[in-house]
N, CA, C and O atoms as CSV, one atom per row, in Angstrom:
chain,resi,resn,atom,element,x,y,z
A,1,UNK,N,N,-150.435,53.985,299.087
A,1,UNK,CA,C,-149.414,54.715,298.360
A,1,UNK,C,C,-149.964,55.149,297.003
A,1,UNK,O,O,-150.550,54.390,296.230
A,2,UNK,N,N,-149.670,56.693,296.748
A,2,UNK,CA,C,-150.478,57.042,295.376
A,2,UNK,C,C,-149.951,55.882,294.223
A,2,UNK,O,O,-150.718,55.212,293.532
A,3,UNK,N,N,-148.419,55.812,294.188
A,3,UNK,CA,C,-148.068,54.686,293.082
A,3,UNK,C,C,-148.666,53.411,292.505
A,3,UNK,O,O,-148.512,52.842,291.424
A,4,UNK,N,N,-149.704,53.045,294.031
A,4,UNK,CA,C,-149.848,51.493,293.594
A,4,UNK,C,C,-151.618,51.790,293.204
A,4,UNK,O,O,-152.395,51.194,292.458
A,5,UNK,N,N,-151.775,52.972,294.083
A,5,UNK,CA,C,-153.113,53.380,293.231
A,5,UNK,C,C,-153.805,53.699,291.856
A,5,UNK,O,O,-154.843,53.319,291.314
A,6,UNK,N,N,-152.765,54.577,291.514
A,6,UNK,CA,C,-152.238,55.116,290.283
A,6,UNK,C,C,-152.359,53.575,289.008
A,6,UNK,O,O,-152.956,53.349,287.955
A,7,UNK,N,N,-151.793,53.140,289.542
A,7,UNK,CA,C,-151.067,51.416,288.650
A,7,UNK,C,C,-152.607,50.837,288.673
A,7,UNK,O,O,-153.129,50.470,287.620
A,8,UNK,N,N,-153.300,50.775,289.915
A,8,UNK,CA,C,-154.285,50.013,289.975
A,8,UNK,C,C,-155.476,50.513,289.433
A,8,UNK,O,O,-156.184,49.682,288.866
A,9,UNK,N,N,-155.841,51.602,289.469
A,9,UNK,CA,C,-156.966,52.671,288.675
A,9,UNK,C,C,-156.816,52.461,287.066
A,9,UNK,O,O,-157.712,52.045,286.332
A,10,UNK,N,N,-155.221,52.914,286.584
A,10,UNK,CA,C,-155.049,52.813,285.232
A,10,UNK,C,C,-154.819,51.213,284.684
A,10,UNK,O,O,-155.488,50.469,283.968
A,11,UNK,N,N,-153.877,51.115,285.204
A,11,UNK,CA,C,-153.259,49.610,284.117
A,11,UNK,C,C,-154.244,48.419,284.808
A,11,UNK,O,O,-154.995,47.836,284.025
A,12,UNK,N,N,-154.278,48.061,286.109
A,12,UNK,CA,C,-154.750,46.622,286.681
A,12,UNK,C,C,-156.001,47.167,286.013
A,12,UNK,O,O,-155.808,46.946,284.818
A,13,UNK,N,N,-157.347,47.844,286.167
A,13,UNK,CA,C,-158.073,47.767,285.475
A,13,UNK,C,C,-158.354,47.655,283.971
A,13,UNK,O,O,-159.273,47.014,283.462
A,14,UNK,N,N,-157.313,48.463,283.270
A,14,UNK,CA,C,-157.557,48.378,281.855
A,14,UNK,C,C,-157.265,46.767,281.393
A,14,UNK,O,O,-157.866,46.302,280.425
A,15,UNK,N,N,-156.277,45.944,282.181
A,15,UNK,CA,C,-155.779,44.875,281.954
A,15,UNK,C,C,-157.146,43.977,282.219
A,15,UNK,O,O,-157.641,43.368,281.271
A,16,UNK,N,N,-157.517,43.938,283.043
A,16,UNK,CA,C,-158.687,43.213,283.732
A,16,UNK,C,C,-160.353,43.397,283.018
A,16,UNK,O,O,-161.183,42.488,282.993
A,17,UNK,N,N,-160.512,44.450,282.607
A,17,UNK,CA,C,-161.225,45.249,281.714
A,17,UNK,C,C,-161.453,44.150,280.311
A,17,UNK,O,O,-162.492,43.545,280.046
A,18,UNK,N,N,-160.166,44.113,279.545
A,18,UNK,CA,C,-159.851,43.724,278.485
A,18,UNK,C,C,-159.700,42.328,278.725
A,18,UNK,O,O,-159.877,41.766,277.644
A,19,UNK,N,N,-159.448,41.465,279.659
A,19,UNK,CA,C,-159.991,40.431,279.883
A,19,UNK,C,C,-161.027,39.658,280.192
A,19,UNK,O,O,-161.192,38.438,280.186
A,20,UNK,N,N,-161.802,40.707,280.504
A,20,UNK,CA,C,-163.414,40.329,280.958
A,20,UNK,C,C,-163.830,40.429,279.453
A,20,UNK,O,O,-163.839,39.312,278.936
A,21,UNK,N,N,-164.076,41.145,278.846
A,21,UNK,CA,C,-164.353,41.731,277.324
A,21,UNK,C,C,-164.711,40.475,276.829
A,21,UNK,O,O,-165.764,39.839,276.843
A,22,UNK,N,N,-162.990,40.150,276.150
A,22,UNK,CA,C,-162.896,39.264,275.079
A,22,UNK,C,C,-163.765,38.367,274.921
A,22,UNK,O,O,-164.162,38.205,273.767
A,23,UNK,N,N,-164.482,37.284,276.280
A,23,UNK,CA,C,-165.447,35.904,275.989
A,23,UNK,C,C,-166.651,37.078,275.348
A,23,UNK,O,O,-167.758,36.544,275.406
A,24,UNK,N,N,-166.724,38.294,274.849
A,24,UNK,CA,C,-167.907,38.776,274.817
A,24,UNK,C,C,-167.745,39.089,273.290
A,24,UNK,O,O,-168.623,39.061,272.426
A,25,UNK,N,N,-166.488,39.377,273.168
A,25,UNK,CA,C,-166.197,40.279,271.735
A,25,UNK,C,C,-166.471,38.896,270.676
A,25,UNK,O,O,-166.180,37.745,270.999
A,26,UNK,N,N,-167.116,39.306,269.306
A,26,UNK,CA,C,-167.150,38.722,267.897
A,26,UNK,C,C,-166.227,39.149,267.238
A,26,UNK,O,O,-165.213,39.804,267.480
A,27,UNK,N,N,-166.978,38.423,265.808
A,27,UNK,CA,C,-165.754,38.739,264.776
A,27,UNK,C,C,-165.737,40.082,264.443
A,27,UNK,O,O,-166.814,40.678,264.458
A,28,UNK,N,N,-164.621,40.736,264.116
A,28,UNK,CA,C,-164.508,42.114,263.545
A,28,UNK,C,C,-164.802,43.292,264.974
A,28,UNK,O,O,-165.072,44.491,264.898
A,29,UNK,N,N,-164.643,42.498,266.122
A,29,UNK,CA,C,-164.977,43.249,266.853
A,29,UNK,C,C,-164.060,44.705,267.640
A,29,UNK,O,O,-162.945,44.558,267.140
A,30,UNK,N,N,-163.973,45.881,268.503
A,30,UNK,CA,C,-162.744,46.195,268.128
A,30,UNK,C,C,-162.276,46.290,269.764
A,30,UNK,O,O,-162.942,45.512,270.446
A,31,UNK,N,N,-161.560,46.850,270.323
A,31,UNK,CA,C,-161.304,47.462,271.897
A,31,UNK,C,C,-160.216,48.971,271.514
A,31,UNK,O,O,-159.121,49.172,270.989
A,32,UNK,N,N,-161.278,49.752,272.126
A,32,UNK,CA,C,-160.731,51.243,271.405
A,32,UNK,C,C,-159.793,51.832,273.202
A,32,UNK,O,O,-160.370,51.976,274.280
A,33,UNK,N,N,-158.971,51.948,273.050
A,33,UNK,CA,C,-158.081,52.737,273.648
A,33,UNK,C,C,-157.645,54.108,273.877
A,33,UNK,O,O,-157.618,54.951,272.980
A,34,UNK,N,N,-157.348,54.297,274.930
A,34,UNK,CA,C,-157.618,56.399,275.091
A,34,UNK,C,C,-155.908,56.188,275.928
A,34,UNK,O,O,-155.841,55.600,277.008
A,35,UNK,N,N,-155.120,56.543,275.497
A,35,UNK,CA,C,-153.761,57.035,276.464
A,35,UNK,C,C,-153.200,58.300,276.131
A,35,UNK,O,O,-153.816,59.023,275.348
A,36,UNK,N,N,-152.355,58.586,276.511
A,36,UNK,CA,C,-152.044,59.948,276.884
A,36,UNK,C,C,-150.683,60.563,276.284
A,36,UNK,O,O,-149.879,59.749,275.832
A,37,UNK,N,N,-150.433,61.608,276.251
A,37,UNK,CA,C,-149.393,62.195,275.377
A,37,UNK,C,C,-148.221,62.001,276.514
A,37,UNK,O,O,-147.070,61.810,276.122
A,38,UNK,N,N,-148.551,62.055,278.119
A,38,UNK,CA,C,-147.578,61.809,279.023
A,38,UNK,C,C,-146.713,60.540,279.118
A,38,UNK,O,O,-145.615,60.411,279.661
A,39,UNK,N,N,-147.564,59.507,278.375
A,39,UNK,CA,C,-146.900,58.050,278.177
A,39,UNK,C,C,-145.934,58.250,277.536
A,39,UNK,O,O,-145.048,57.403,277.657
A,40,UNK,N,N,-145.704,59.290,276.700
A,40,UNK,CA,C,-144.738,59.470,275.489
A,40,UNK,C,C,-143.135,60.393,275.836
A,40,UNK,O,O,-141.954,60.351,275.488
A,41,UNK,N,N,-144.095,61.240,276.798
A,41,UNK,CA,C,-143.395,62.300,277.050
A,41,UNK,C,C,-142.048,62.253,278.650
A,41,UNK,O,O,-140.882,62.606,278.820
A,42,UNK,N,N,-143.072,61.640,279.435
A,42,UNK,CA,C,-142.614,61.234,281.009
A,42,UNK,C,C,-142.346,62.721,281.508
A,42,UNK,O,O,-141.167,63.043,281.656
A,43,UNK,N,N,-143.379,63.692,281.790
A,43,UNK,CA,C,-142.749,64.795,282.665
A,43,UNK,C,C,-143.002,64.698,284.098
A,43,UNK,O,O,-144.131,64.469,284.533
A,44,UNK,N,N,-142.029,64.858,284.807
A,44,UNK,CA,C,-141.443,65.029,285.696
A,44,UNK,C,C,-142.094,64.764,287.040
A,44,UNK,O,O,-141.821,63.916,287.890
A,45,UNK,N,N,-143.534,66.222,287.002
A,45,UNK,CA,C,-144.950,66.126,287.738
A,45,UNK,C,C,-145.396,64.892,287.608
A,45,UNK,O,O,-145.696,64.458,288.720
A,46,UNK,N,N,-145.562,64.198,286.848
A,46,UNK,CA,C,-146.401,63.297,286.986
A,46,UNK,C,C,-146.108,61.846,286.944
A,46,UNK,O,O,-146.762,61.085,286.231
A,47,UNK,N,N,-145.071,61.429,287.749
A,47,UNK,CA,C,-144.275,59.890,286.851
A,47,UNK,C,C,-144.870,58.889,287.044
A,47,UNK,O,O,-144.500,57.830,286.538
A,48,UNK,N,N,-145.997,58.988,287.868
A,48,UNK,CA,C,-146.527,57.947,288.247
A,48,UNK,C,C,-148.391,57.683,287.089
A,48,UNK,O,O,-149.090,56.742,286.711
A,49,UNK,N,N,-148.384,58.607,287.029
A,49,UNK,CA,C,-149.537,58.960,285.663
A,49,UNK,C,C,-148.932,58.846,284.681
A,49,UNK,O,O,-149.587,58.500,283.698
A,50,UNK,N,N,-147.281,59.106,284.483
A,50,UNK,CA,C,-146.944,58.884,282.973
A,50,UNK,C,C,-146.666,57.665,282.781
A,50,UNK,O,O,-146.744,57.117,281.681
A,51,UNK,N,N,-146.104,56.791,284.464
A,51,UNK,CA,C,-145.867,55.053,283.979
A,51,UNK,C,C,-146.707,54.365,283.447
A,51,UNK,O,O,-146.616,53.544,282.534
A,52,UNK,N,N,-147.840,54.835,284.243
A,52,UNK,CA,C,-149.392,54.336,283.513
A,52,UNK,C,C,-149.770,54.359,282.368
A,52,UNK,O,O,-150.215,53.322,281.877
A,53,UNK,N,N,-149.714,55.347,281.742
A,53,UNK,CA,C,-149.830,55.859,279.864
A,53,UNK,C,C,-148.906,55.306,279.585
A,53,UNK,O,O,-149.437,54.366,278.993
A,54,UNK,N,N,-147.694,55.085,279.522
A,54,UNK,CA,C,-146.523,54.242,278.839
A,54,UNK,C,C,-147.235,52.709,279.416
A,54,UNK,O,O,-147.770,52.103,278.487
A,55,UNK,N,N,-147.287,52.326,280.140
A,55,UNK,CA,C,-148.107,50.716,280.347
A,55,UNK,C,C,-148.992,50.582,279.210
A,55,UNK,O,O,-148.813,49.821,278.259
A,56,UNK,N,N,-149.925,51.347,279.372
A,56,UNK,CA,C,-151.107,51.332,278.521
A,56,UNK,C,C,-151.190,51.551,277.041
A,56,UNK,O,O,-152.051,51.224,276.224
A,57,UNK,N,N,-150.027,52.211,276.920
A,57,UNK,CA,C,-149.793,51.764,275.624
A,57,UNK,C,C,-148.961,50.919,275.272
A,57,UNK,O,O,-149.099,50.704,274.068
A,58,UNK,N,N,-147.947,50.168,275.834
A,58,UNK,CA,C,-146.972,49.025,275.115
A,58,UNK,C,C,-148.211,47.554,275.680
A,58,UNK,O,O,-148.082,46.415,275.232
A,59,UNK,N,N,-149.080,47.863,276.479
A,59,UNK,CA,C,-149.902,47.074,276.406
A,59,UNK,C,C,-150.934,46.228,275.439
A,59,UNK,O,O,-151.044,45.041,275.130
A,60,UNK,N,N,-151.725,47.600,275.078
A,60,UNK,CA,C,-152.325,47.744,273.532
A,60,UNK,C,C,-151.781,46.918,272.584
A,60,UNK,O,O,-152.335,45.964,272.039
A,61,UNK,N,N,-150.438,47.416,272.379
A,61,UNK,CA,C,-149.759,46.523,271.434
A,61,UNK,C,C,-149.432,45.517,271.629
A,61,UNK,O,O,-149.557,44.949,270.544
A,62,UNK,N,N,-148.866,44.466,272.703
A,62,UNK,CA,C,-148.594,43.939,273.047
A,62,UNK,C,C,-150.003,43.013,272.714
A,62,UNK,O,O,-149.871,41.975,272.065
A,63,UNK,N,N,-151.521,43.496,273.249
A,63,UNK,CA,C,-152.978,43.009,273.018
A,63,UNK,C,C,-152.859,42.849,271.580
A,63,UNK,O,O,-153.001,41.722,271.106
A,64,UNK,N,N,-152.596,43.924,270.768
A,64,UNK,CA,C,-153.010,43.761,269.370
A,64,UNK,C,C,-152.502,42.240,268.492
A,64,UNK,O,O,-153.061,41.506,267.677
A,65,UNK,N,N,-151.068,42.255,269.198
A,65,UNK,CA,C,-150.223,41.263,268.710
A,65,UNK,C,C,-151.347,39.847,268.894
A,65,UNK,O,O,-151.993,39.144,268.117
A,66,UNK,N,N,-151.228,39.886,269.757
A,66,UNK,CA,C,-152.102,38.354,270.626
A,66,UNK,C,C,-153.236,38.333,269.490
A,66,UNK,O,O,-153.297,37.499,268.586
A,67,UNK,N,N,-154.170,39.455,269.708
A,67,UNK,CA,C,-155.582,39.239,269.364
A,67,UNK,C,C,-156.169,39.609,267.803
A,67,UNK,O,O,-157.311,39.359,267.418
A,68,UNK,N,N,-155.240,40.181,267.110
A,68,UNK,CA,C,-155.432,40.747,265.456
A,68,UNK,C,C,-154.482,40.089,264.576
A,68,UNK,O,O,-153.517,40.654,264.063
A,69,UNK,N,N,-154.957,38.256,264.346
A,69,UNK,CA,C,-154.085,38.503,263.144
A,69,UNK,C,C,-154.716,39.170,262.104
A,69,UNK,O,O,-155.940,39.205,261.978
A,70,UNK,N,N,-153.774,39.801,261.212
A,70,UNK,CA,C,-154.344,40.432,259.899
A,70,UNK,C,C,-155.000,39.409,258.696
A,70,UNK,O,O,-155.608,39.843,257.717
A,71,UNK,N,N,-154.769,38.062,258.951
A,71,UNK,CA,C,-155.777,37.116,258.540
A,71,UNK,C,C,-156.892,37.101,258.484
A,71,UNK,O,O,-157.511,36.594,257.549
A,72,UNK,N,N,-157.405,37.648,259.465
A,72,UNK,CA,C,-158.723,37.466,259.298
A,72,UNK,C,C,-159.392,39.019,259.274
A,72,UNK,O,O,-160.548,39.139,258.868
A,73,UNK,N,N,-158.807,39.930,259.617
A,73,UNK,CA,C,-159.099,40.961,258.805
A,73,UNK,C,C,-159.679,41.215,256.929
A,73,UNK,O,O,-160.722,41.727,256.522
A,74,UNK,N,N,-158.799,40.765,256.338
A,74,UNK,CA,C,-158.113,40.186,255.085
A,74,UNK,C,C,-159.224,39.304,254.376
A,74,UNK,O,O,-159.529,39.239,253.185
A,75,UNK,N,N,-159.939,38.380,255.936
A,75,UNK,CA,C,-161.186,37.456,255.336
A,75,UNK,C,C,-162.253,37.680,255.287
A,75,UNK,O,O,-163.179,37.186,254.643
A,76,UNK,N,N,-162.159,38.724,256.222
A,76,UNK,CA,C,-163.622,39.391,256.789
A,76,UNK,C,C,-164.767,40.135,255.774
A,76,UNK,O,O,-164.696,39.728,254.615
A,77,UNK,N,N,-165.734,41.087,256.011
A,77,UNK,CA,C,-166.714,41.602,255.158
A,77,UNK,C,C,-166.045,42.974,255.703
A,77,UNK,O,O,-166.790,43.931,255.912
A,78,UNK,N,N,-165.292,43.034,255.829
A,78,UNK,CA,C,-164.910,44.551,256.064
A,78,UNK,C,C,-164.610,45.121,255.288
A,78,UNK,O,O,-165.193,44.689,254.294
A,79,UNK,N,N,-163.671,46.353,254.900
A,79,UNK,CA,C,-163.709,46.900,253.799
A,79,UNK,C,C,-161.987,46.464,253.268
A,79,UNK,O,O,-161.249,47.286,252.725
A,80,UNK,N,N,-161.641,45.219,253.521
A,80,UNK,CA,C,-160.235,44.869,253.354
A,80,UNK,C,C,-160.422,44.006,251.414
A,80,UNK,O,O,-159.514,43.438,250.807
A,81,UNK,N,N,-161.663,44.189,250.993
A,81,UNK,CA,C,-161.669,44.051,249.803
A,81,UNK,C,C,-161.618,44.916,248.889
A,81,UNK,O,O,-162.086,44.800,247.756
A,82,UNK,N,N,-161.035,45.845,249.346
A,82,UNK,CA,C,-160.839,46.924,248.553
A,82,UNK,C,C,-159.283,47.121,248.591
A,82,UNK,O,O,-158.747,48.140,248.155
A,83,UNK,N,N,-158.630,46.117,249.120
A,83,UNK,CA,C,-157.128,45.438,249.208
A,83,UNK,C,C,-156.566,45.185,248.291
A,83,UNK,O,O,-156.627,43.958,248.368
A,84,UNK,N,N,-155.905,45.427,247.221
A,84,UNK,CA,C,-155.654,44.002,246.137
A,84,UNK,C,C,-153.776,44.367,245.807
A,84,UNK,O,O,-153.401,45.533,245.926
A,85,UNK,N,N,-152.950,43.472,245.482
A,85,UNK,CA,C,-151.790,43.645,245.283
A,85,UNK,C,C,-150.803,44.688,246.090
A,85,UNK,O,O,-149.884,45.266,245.510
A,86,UNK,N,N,-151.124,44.885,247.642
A,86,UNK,CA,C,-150.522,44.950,248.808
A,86,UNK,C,C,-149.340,44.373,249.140
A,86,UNK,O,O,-148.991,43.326,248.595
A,87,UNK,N,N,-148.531,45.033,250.141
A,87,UNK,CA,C,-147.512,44.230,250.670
A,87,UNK,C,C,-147.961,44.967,252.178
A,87,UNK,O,O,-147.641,46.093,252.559
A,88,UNK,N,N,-148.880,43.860,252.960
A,88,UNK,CA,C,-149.541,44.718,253.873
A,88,UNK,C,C,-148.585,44.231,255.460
A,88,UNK,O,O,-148.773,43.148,256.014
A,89,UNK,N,N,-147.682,45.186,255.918
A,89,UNK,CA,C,-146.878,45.329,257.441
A,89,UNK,C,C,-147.925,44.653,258.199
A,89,UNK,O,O,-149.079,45.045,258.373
A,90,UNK,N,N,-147.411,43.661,258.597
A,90,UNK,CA,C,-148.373,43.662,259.961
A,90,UNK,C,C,-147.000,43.205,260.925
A,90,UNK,O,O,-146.320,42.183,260.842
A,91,UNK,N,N,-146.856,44.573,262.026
A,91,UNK,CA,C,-146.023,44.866,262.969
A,91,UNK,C,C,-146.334,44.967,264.162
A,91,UNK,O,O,-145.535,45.318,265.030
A,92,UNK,N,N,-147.743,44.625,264.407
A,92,UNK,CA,C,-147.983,44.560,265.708
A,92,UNK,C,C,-147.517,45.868,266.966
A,92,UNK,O,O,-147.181,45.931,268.149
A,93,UNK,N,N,-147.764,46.774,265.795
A,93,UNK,CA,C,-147.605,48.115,267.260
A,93,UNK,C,C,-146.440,48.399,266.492
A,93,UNK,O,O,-146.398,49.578,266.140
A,94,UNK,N,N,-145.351,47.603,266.068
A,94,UNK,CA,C,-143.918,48.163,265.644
A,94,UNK,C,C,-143.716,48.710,264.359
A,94,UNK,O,O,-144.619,48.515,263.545
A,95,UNK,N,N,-142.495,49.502,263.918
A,95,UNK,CA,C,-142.105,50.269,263.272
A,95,UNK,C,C,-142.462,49.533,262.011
A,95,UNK,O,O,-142.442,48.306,262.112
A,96,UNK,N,N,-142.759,49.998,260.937
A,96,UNK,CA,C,-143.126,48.879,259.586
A,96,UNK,C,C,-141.604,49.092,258.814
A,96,UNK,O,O,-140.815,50.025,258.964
A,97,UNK,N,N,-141.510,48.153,258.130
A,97,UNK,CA,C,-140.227,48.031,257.634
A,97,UNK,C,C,-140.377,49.163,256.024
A,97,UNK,O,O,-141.274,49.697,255.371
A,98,UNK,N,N,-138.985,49.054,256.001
A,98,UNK,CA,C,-138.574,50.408,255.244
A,98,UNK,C,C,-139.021,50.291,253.787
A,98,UNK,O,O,-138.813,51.215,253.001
């Protein structure tokens, strides 16, 4: 069935993908993501390509949450020393407060 193909090409791999990764990834390391304007949109043609892009992205976030606290961003040699007297959102994918 194209549906379960569809699911299995996009999301079971990206999911599986990003689990193989991690024992590999260091500090500061990143996982860059490509989804689609159809995740956003859901047209009509394509619902089974757009469930996928909507997966793939509440996924992401859903990953980011788990795997980025902004702690250690914050501790890192990155360029987060150029930070100072912030009130820095960390929303995990969500809307930052007002």
């Amino acid at each position: 069935m194209r549906w379960d193909r569809t699911f299995k090409t996009n999301v079971y791999a990206y999911f599986r993908l990003v689990k193989a990764a991690l024992p590999h990834l260091g500090a500061g390391s990143a996982i860059i993501v490509t989804g689609s304007e159809t995740g956003f949109l859901g047209p009509e043609q394509l619902p089974d390509y757009a469930a996928t892009k909507g997966a793939i992205h509440t996924l992401t976030k859903s990953f980011a949450k788990q795997l980025a606290p902004a702690y250690v961003f914050l501790a890192s040699d990155a360029d987060s020393s150029y930070i100072t007297g912030e009130i820095l959102a960390v929303m995990g994918g969500g809307p930052a407060p007002g």
